[in-house]
C-alpha positions as CSV (number, residue, x, y, z in Angstrom):
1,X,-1.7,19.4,-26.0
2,X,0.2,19.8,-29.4
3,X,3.6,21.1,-29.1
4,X,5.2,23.4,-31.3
5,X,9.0,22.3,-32.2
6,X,9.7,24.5,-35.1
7,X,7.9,26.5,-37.2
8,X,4.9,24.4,-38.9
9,X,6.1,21.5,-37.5
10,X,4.0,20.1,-34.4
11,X,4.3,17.0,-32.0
12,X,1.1,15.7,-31.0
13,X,1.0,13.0,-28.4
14,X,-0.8,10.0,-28.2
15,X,-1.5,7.8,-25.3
16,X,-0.5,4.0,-25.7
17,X,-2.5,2.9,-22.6
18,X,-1.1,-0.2,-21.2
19,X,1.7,-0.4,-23.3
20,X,5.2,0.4,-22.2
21,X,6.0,2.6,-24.9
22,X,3.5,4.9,-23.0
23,X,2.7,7.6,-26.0
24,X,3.2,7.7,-30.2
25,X,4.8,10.4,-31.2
26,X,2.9,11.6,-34.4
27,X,4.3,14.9,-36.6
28,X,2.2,17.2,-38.1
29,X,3.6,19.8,-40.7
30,X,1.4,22.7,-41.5
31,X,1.2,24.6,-44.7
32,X,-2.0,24.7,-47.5
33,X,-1.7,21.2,-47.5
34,X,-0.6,19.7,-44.3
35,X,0.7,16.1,-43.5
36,X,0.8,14.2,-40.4
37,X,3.2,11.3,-39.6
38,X,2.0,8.5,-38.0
39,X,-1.3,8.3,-36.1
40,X,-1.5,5.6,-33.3
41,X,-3.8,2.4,-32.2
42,X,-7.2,1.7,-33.7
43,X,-8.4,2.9,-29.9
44,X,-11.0,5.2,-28.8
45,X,-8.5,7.0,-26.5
46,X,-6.1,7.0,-29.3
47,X,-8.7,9.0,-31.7
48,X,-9.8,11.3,-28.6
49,X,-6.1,12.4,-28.5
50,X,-5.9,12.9,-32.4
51,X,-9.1,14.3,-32.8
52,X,-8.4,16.9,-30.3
53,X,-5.3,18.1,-30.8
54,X,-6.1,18.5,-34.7
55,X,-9.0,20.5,-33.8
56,X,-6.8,23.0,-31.6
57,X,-4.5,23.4,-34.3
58,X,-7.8,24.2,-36.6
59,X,-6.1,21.8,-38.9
60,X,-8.3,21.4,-42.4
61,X,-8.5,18.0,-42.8
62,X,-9.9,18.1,-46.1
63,X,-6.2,19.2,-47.3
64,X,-4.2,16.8,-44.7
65,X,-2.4,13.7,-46.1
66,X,-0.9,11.0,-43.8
67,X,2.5,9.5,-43.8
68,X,3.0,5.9,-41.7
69,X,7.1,5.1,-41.6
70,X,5.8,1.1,-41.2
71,X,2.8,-0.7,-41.1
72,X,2.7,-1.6,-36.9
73,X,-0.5,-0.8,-35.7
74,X,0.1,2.1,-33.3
75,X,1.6,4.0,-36.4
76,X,-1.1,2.7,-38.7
77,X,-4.4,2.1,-37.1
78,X,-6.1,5.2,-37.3
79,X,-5.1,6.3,-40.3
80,X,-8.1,4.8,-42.4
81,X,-10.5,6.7,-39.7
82,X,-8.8,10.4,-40.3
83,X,-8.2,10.1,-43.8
84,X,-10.8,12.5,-45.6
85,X,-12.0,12.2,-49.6
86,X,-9.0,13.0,-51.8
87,X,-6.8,13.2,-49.5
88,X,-3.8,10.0,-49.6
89,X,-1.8,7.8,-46.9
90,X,1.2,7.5,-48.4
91,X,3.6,4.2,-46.9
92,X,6.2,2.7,-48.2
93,X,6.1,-0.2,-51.1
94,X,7.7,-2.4,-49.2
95,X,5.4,-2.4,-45.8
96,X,2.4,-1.4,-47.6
97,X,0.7,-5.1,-48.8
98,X,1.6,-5.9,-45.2
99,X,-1.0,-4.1,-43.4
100,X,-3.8,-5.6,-45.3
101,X,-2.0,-9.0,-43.9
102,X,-1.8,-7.9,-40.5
103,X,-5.9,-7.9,-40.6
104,X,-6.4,-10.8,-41.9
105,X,-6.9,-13.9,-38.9
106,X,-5.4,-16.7,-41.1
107,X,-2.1,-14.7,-41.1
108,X,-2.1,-14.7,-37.4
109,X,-3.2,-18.1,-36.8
110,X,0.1,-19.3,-38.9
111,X,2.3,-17.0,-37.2
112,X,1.5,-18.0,-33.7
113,X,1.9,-21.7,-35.3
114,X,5.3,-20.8,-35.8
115,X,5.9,-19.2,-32.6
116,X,4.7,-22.4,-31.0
117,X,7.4,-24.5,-32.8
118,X,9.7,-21.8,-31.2
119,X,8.9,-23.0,-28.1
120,X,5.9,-20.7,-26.6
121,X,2.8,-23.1,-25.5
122,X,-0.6,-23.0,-27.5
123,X,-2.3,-22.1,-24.5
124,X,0.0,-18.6,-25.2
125,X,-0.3,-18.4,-28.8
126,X,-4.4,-18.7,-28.2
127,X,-4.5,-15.8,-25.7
128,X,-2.3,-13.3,-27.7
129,X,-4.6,-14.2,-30.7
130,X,-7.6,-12.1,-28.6
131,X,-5.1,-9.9,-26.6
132,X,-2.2,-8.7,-28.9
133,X,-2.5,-5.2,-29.9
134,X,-0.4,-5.4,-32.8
135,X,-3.2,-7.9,-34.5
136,X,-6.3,-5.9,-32.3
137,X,-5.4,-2.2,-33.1
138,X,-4.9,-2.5,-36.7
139,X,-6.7,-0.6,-39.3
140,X,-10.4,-2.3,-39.7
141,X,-10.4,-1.0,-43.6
142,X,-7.5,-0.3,-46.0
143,X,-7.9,2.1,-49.1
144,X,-6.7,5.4,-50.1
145,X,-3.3,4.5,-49.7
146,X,0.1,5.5,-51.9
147,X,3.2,3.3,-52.0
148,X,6.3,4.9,-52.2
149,X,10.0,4.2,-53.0
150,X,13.3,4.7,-51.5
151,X,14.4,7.8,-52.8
152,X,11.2,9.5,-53.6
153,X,10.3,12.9,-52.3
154,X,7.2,14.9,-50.8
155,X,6.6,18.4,-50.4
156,X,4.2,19.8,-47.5
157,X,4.6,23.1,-45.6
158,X,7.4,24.5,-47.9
159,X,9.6,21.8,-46.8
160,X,11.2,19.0,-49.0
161,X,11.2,15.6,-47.7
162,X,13.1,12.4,-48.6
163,X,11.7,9.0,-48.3
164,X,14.4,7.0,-46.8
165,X,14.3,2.9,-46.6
166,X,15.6,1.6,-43.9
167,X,14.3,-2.1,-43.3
168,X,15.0,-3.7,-39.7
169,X,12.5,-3.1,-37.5
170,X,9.8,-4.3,-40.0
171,X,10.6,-4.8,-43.5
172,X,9.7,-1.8,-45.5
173,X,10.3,0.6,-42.6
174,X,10.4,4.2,-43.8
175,X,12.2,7.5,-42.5
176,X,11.4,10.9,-44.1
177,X,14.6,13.2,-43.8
178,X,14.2,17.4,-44.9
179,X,17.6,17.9,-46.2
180,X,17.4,21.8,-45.9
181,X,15.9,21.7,-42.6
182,X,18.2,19.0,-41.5
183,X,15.3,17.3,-39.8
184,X,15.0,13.3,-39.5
185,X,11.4,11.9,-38.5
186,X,12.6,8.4,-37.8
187,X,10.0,6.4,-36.7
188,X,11.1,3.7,-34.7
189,X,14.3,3.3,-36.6
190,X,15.9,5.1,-33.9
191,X,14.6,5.7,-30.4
192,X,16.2,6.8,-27.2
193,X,15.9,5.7,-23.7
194,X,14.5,2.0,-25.3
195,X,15.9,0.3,-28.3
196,X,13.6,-0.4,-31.4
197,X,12.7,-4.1,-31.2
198,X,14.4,-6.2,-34.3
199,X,12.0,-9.3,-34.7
200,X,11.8,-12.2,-37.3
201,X,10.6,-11.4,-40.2
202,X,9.2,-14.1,-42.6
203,X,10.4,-11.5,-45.9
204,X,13.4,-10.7,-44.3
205,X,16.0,-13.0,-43.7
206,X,18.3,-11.2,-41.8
207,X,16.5,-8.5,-39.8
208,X,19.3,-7.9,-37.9
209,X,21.8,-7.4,-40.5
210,X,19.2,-5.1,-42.2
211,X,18.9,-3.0,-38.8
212,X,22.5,-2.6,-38.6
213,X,22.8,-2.0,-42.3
214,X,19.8,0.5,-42.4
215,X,21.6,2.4,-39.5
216,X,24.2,3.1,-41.2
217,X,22.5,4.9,-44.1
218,X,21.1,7.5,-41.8
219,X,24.5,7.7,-39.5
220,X,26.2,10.2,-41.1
221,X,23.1,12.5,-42.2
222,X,23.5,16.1,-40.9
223,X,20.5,16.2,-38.7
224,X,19.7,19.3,-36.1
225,X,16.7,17.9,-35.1
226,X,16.0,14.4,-34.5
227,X,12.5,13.4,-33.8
228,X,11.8,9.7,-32.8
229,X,8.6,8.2,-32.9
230,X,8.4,7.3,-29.0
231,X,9.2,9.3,-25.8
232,X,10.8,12.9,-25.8
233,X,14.0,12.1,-25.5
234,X,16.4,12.6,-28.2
235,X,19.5,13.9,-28.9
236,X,23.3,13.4,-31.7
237,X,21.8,10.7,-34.7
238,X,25.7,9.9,-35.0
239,X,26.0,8.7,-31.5
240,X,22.9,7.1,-30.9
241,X,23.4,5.3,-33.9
242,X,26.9,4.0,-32.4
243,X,25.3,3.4,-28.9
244,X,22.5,1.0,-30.8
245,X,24.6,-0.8,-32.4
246,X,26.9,-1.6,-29.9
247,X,24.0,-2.9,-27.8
248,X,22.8,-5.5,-30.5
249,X,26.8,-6.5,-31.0
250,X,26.8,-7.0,-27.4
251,X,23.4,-9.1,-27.8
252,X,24.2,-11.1,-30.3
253,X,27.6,-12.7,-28.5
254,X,25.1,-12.7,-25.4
255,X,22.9,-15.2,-27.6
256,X,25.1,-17.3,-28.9
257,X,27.2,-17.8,-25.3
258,X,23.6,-18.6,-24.1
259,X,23.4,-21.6,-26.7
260,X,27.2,-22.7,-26.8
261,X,26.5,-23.2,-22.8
262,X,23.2,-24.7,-22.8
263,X,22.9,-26.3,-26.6
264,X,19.5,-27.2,-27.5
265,X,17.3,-24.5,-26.1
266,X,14.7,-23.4,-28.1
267,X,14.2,-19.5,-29.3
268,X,11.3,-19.3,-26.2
269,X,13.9,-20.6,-23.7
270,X,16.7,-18.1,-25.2
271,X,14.7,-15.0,-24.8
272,X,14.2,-16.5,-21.2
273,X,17.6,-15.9,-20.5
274,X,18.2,-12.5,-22.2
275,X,18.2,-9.2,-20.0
276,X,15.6,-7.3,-20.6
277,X,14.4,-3.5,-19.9
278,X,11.3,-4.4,-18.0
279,X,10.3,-4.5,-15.0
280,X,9.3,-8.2,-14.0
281,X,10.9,-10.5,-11.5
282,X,11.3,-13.1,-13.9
283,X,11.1,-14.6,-17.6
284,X,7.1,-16.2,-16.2
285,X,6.1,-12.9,-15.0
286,X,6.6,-11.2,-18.2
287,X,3.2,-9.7,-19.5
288,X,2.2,-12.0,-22.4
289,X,2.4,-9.5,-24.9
290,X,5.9,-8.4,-24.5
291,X,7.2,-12.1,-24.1
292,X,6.2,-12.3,-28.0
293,X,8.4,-9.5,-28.5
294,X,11.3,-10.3,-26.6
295,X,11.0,-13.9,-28.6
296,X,10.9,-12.2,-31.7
297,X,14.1,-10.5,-30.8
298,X,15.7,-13.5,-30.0
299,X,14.7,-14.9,-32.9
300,X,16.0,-12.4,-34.9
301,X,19.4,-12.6,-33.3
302,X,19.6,-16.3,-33.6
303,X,18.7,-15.6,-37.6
304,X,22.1,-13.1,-37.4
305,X,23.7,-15.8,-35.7
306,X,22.6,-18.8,-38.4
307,X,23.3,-16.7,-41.5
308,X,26.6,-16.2,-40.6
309,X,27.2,-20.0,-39.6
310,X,27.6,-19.5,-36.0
311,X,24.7,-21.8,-35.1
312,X,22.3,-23.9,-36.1
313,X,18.7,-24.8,-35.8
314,X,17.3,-28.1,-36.0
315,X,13.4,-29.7,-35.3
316,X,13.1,-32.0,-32.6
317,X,10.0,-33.1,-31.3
318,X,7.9,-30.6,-33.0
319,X,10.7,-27.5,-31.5
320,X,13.2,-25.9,-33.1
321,X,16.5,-26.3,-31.0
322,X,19.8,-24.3,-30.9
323,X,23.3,-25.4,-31.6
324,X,26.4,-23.1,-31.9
325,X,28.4,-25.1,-35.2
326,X,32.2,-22.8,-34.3
C-alpha cells in the first residue's frame, strides 16, 4: 500500500523477492503531470506491486513521466512496461547508453570473462549468466528515454528538482534534490542500515574515489527529508554521509592488510576474506549472486588501492594477483 510522506509526494513499495535488499523504494510526486522515481525488476511480482499501487492512487498515467537515478535493473526494468505514449523516462547521460548494454549477452559474456581472470571459476561465471538478476530483470526494450545533465532541473507537482551527478555506485548515478522542499531522493547513493555496493567499473577508474567524491557534494545539502531508495530507514544526510565514509576508509586499509599479509591473492580470494553483512557461515556458502557483488567491491577497493600506488596487480597463469608496492 502507497504511503503518503508529504504532500504529493508518495512511497510505493516494491518487493525484491529473493533478494536481500528485500523492497525498491520508488517515489511518486503527484500534480497535472506526475513523475515516479524508480520502478523495480522486470518481474511479474514487481509490476503487480506498481500496477496496484498506481491504480489506488488513480494515478493518470497518460500524464506520468519516469525518473531512474542509474541504470541497475531493479531501478530500471519496468520502466519501458509503464511508460505510456508521450510520456518520457528521463536518466542521466552518463548511465543512459548503459542500459541498452546491460541487455545485450555479448556484454555479459566479456564481463564474466573478466571476473574469471579475477579469480571466480567458469563453472560460476556460466551460472550467473542464466541466474543474475542484474542481467535477467533488465528492461527487454529501450525507447522513449531523455538523458539529462548534472545541473539540470525538472518541475512536477509544483516542486523544483535538481539533477544531481554523483558517480560511484555506477557511473552516471543520479540524485534529484528539491531545494525548497529540502528533499533528497538519493537512490542508492546513500542507504541506511546496508551500505550501497561500490563495484568496478570498466568507465570508471576509480569508483571508489568517485563514491567518496560524489558524497561529498551532497554532504552538506540542507535536507529535511531524506528518502533512500531501499529500506525505510533514514535519518541526518550529514552523518550518514560521515558514517559511510568511514566504513569504506576502514575497508580499504582492511584490503590492503589482507594482501601485504597474504601477497598474491587474487580479487576472488580477497573478497573471501572481507567481512561481510550476510548471513552465511562462510566465503563457499555465499549465494552466487552476492559473491559477484562482494568481488566487485573488492575489486573496486583494490582499484582505490592501485591508483594511489599502494598495490599492484599483475597476470599470472591466466589470474590477476595482488601485491602491496609501500
Amino acid at each position: 500500500m502507497a504511503e503518503q510522506l508529504a504532500k504529493g509526494l508518495w512511497r510505493l513499495e516494491i518487493p525484491l523477492e529473493g533478494n536481500p535488499l528485500k523492497t525498491l523504494n520508488s517515489y511518486l510526486i503527484q500534480g497535472p503531470r506526475s513523475l515516479l522515481i524508480d520502478t523495480g525488476f522486470r518481474w511479474p511480482s514487481c509490476r503487480q506491486a506498481m500496477e496496484r499501487q498506481l491504480a489506488e492512487l488513480g494515478v493518470n498515467r497518460g500524464r506520468m513521466d519516469i525518473f531512474v537515478t542509474h541504470l541497475h535493473s531493479d531501478h530500471v526494468g519496468l520502466a519501458p512496461e509503464l511508460i505510456r505514449p508521450g510520456c518520457q523516462i528521463f536518466i542521466g547521460a552518463v548511465d543512459g547508453p548503459g542500459v541498452g548494454i546491460y541487455m545485450d549477452g555479448a556484454h555479459w559474456r566479456s564481463l564474466y570473462a573478466r571476473y574469471v581472470a579475477d579469480g571466480f571459476t567458469q563453472e560460476e561465471t556460466d551460472r550467473l549468466f542464466t541466474s543474475n538478476p542484474a542481467q535477467t530483470a533488465a528492461p527487454g526494450t529501450w525507447t522513449q528515454y531523455r538523458y539529462l545533465q548534472d545541473g539540470d532541473t525538472l518541475f512536477y507537482g509544483g516542486h523544483m528538482l535538481l539533477c544531481l551527478l554523483t558517480p560511484g555506485h555506477t557511473p552516471g548515478h543520479m540524485c534529484l534534490y528539491a531545494p525548497e522542499d529540502k528533499w533528497l531522493f538519493t537512490g542508492d547513493h546513500i542507504l541506511f542500515h546496508i551500505s550501497p555496493n561500490i563495484c568496478r567499473w570498466e568507465s570508471l577508474p576509480d569508483a571508489l574515489g568517485s563514491y567518496l567524491e560524489s558524497l561529498q557534494k551532497v554532504r552538506d545539502l540542507p535536507v529535511d527529508l531524506l528518502l533512500p531508495a531501499h529500506r525505510q530507514e533514514t535519518g541526518i544526510l550529514r552523518d550518514r554521509v560521515d558514517e559511510l565514509t568511514a566504513h569504506h576508509l576502514r575497508r580499504i586499509e582492511d584490503a590492503w592488510q589482507t594482501v601485504r599479509d597474504e601477497p598474491g591473492l587474487t580479487g576472488y580470494e580477497i573478497a573471501g576474506r572481507m567481512r561481510w553483512k550476510i548471513r552465511s557461515r562462510s566465503w563457499e556458502d555465499f549465494p552466487l549472486e552476492q559473491k559477484f557483488f562482494a568481488v566487485g567491491e573488492a575489486l573496486a577497493h583494490l582499484d582505490y588501492l592501485e591508483v594511489r600506488g599502494r598495490v599492484c596487480r599483475r597476470q599470472e597463469r591466466e589470474k590477476y594477483r595482488y601485491y602491496v608496492t609501500e
